[in-house]
DRENDO-1510 file (C-alpha; in Angstrom, 1 decimal, always signed):
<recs>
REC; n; res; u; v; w
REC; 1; UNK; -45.8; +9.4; +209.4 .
REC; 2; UNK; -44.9; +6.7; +206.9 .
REC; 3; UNK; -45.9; +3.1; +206.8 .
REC; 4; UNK; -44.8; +0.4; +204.6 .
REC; 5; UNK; -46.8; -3.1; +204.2 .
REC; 6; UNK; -45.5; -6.5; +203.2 .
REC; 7; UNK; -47.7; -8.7; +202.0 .
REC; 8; UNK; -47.1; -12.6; +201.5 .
REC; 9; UNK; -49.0; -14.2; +199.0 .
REC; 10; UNK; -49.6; -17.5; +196.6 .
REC; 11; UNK; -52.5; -17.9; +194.8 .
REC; 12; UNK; -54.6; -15.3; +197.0 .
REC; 13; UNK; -57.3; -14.2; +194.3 .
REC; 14; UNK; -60.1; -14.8; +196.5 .
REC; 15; UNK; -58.9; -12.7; +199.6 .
REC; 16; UNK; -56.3; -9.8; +197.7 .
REC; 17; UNK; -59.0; -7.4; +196.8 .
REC; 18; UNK; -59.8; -7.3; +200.3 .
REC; 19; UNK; -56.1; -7.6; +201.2 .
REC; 20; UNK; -55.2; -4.6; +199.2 .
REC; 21; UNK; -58.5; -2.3; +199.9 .
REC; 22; UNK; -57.6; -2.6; +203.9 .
REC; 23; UNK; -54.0; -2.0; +203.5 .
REC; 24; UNK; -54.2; +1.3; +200.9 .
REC; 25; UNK; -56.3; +2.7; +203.5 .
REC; 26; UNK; -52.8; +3.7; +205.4 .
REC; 27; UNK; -49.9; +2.3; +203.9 .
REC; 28; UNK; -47.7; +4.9; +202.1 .
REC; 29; UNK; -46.0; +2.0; +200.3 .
REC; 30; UNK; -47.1; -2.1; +199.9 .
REC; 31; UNK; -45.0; -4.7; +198.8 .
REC; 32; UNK; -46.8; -8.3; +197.6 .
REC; 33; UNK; -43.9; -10.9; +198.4 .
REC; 34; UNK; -45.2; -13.4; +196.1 .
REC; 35; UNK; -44.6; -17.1; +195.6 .
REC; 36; UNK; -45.0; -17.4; +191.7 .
REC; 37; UNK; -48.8; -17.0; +191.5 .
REC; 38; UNK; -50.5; -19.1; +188.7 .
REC; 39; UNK; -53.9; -17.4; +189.4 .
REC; 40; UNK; -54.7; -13.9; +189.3 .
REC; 41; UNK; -53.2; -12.5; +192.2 .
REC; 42; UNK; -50.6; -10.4; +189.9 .
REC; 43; UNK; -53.9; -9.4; +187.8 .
REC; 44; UNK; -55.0; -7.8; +191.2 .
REC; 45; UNK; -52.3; -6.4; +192.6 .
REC; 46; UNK; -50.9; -4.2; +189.7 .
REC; 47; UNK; -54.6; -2.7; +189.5 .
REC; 48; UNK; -52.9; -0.5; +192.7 .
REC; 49; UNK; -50.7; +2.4; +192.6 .
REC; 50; UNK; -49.1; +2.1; +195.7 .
REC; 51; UNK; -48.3; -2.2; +195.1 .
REC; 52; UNK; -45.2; -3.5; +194.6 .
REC; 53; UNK; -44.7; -7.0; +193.5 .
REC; 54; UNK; -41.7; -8.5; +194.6 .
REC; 55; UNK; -41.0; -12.3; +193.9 .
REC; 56; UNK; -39.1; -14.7; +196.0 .
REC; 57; UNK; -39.1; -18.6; +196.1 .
REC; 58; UNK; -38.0; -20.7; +198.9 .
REC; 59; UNK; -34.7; -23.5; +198.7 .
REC; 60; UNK; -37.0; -26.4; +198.0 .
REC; 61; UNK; -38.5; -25.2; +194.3 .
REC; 62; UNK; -42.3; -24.9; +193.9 .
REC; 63; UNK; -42.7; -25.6; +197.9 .
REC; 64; UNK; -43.6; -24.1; +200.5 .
REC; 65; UNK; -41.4; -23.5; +203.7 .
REC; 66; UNK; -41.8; -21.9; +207.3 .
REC; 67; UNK; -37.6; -21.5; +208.1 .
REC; 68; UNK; -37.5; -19.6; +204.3 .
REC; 69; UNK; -40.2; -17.6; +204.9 .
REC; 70; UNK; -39.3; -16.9; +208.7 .
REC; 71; UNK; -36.0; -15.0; +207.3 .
REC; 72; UNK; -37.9; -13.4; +204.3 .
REC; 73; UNK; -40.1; -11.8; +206.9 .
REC; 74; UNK; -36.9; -10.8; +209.0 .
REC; 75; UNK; -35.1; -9.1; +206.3 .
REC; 76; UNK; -37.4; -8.0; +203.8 .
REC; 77; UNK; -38.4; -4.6; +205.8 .
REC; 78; UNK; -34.3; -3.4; +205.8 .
REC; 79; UNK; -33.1; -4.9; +202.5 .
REC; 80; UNK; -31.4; -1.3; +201.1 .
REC; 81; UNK; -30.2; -3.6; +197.8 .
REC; 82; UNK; -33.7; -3.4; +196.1 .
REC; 83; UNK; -35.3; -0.2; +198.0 .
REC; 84; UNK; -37.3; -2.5; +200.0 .
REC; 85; UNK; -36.2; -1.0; +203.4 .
REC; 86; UNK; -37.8; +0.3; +206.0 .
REC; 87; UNK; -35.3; +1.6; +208.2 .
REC; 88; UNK; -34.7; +5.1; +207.1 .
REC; 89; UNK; -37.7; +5.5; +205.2 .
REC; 90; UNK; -40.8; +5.6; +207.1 .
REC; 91; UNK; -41.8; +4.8; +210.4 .
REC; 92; UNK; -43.8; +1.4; +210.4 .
REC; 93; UNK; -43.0; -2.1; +209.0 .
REC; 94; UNK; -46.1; -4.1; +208.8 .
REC; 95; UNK; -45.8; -8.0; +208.0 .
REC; 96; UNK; -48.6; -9.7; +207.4 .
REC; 97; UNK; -50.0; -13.1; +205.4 .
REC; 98; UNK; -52.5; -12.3; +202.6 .
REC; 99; UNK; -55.5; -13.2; +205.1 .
REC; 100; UNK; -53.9; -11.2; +208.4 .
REC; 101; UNK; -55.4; -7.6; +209.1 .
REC; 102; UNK; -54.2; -4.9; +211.1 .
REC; 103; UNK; -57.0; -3.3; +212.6 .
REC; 104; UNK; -57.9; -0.2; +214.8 .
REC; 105; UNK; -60.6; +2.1; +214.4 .
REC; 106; UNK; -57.6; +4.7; +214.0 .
REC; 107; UNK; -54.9; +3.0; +212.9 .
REC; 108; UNK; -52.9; +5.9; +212.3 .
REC; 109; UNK; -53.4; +7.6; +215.3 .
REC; 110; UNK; -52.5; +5.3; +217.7 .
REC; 111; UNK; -49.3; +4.4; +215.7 .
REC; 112; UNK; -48.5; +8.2; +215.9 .
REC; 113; UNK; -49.2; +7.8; +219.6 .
REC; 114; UNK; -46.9; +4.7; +219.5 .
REC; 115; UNK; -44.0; +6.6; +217.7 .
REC; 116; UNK; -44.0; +9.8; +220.6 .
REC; 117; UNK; -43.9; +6.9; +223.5 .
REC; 118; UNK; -41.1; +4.9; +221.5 .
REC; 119; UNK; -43.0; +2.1; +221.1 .
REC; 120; UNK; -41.0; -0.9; +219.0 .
REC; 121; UNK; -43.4; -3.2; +219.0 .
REC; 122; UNK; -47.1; -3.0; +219.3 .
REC; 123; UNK; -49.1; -5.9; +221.5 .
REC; 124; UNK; -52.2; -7.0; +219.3 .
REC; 125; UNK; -54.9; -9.0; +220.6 .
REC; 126; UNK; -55.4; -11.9; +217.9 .
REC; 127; UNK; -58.7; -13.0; +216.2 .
REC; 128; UNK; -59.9; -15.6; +214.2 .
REC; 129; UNK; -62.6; -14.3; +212.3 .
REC; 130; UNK; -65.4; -16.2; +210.9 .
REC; 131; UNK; -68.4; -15.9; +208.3 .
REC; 132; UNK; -70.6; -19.1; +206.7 .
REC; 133; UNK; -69.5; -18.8; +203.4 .
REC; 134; UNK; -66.6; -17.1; +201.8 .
REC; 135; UNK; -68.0; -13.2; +201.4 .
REC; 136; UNK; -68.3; -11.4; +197.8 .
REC; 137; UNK; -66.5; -8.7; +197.0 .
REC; 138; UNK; -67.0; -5.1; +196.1 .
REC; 139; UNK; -65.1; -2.2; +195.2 .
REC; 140; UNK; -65.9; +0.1; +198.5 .
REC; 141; UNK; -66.8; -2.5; +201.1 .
REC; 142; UNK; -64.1; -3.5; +203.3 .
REC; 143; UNK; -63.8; -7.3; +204.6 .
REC; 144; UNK; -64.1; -5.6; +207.8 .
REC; 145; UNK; -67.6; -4.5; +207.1 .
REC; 146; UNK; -68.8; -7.4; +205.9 .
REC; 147; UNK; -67.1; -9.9; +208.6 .
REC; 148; UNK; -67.2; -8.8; +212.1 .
REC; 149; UNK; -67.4; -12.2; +214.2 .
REC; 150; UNK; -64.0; -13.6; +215.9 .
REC; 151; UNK; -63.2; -16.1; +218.6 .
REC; 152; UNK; -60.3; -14.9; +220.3 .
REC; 153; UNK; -56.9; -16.8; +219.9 .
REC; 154; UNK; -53.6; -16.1; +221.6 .
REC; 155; UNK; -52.0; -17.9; +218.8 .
REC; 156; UNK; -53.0; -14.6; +216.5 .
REC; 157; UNK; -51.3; -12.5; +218.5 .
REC; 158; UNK; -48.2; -12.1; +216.1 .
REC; 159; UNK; -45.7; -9.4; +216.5 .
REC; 160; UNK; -46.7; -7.6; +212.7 .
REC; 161; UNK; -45.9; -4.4; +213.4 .
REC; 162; UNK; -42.3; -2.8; +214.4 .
REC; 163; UNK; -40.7; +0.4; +214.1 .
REC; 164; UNK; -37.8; -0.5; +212.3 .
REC; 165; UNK; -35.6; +2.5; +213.5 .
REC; 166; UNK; -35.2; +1.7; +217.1 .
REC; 167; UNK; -35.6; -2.0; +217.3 .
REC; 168; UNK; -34.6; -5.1; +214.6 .
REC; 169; UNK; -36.2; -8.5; +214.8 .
REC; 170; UNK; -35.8; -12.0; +213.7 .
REC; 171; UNK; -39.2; -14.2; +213.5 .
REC; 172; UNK; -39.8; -17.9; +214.5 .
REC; 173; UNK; -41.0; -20.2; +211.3 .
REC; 174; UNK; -45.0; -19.9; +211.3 .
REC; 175; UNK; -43.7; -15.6; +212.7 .
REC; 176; UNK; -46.1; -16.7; +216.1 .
REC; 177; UNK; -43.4; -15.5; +217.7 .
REC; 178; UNK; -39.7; -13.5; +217.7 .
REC; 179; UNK; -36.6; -15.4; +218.2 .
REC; 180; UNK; -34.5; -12.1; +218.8 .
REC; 181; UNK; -34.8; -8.5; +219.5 .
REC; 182; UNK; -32.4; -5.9; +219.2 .
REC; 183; UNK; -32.7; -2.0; +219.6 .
REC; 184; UNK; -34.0; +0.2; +222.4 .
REC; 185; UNK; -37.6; +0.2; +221.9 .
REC; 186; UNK; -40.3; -0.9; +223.9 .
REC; 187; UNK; -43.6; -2.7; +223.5 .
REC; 188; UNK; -47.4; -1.3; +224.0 .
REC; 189; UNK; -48.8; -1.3; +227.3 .
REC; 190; UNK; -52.0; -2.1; +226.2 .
REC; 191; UNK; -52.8; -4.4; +223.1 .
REC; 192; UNK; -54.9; -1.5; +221.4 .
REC; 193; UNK; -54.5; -3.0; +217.9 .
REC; 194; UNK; -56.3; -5.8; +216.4 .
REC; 195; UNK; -54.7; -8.4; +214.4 .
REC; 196; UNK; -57.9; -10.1; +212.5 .
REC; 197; UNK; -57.4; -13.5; +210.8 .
REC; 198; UNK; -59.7; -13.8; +208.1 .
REC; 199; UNK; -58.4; -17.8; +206.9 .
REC; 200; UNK; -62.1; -19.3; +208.5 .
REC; 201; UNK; -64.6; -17.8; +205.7 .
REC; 202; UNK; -66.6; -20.8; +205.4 .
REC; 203; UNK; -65.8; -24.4; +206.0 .
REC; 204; UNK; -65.8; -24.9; +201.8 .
REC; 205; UNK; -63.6; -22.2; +201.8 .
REC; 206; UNK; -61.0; -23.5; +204.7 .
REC; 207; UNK; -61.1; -26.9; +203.1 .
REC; 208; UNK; -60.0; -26.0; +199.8 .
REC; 209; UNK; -56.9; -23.9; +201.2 .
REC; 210; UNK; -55.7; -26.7; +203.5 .
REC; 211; UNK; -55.5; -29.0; +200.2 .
REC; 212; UNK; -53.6; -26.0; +197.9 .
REC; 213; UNK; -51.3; -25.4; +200.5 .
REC; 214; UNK; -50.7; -28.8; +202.0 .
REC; 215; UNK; -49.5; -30.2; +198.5 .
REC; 216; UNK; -47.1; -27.4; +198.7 .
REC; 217; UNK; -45.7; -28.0; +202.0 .
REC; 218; UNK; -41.9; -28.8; +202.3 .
REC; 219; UNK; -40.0; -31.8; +203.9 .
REC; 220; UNK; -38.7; -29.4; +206.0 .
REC; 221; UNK; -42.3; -28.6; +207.3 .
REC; 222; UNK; -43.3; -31.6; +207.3 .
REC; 223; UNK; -40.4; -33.0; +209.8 .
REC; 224; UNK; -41.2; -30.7; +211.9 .
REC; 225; UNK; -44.6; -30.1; +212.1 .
REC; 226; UNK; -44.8; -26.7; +210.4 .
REC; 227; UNK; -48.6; -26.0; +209.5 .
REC; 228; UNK; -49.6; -29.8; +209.9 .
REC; 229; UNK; -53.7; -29.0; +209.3 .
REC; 230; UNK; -52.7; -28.4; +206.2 .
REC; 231; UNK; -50.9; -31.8; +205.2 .
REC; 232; UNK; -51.9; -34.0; +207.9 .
REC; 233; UNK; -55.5; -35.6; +207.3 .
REC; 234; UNK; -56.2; -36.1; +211.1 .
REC; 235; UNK; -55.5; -32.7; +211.7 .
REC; 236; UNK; -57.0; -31.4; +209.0 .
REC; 237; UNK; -60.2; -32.9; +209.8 .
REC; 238; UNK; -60.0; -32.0; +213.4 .
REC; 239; UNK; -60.3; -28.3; +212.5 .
REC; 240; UNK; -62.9; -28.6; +210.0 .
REC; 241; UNK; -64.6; -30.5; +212.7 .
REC; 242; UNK; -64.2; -27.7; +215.3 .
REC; 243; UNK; -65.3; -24.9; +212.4 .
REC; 244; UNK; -69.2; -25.1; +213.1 .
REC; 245; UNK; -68.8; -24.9; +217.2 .
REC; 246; UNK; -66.4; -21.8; +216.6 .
REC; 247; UNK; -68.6; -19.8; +214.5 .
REC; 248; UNK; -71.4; -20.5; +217.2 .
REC; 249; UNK; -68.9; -19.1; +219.7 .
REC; 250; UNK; -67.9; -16.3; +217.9 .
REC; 251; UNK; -68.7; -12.6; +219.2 .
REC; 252; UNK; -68.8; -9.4; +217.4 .
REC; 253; UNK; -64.5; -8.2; +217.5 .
REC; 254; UNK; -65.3; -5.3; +214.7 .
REC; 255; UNK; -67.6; -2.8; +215.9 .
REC; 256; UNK; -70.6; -1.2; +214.1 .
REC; 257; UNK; -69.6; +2.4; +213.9 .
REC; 258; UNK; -66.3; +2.3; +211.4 .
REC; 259; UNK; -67.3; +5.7; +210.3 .
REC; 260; UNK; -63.8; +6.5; +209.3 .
REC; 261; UNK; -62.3; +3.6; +207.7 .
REC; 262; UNK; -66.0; +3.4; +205.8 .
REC; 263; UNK; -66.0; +6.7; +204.5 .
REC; 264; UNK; -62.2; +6.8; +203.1 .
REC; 265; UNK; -60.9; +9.3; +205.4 .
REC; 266; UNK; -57.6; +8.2; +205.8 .
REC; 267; UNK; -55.1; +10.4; +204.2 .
REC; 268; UNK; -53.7; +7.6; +202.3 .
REC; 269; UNK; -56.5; +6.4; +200.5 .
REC; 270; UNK; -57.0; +9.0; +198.3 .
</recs>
């Protein structure tokens, strides 16, 4: 079983090392669709074998927009000009933002499981996950480790994963949801696989982002709402507002025993 990862990214220094850690766990091959970078994201990402960076800008030049990246994410997996496909080369397209994380205590196992049942596309049960302050990284310890804590949210539930050789899919701007689905492939029974949203890692941390991204948002977004707690200050301040009451209500989503993932079994990851 083969599974590719694409990886959207600007200016995702803090968060990539964990990005990239999780992902080579399992991913045969991961693409970093990145937004011109000024930091050290690129730094990062050609420290790993299996990363390849692949840059794209959207109409409206140095901004950022939801309709551009919608069809990015729909095309990306079965472009055949580059060698960026899927389809026809491995089993698993995984689309993710540089802060979303696919998670299963056997990732690989139950997308196995998936394939023999024909399963297109996996239900996940969405997380947002929370720590106090932004965590530090080290080579070895896995952002799951060290942040565990999630309030549940039905708005994290994104469709991430699809088997590209039995269905084909088109996401909605923001990719909360799919506009159209093609193929003969059905979905999980059961949301067995985590999708972990690791954007809340302390309220410094979530304030700073809102103000990178929302100086980059397009006019496009901004008509039609499109990520608005980054741009709009009332918004903006409303989620800050709410961060302290979430973190009180958040419950343990990762569990203790990650004996696998922790000791580098996967297949890939060696």
């Amino acid at each position: 079983m083969r599974i590719y990862t694409y990886i959207l990214c600007w200016n995702e220094e803090k968060i990539l090392p964990f990005t990239l850690d999780h992902y080579n766990q399992f991913s045969d091959r991961i693409f970093l669709l990145d937004n011109y970078s000024t930091d050290k994201s690129l730094e990062i990402a050609r420290k790993y074998e299996k990363v390849t960076v692949v840059p794209y800008s959207c109409k409206e030049e140095d901004k950022y927009d939801e309709k551009d990246i919608a069809n990015l994410r729909s095309n990306i997996y079965k472009d055949t000009t580059y060698g960026y496909n899927t389809k026809g080369k491995a089993n698993w397209a995984i689309i993710v933002d540089a802060d979303e994380f696919v998670y299963h205590p056997d990732i690989e196992g139950i997308l196995e499981e998936y394939l023999k049942k024909e399963v297109g596309i996996p239900r996940l049960a969405g997380y947002d996950m929370y720590s106090k302050e932004f965590p530090e990284y080290k080579k070895g310890e896995l952002l799951t480790q060290k942040v565990k804590l999630g309030v549940e949210s039905m708005s994290e539930c994104k469709p991430v994963i699809i088997n590209p050789n039995i269905v084909d899919v088109t996401y909605s701007p923001g990719a909360h949801f799919l506009t159209q689905v093609s193929g003969r492939g059905l979905p999980s029974v059961n949301a067995d696989i985590k999708l972990l949203h690791y954007k809340s890692l302390g309220k410094e941390h979530v304030a700073e982002r809102y103000e990178q991204l929302g100086s980059r948002s397009s006019w496009e977004n901004i008509a039609n709402k499109y990520g608005e707690h980054w741009y709009d200050e009332k918004v903006r301040k409303s989620s800050l507002d709410a961060f302290d009451g979430a973190y009180e209500d958040a419950i343990q989503v990762v569990p203790d025993e990650e004996k696998r993932q922790s000791e580098g079994t996967s297949k890939k990851s060696n």
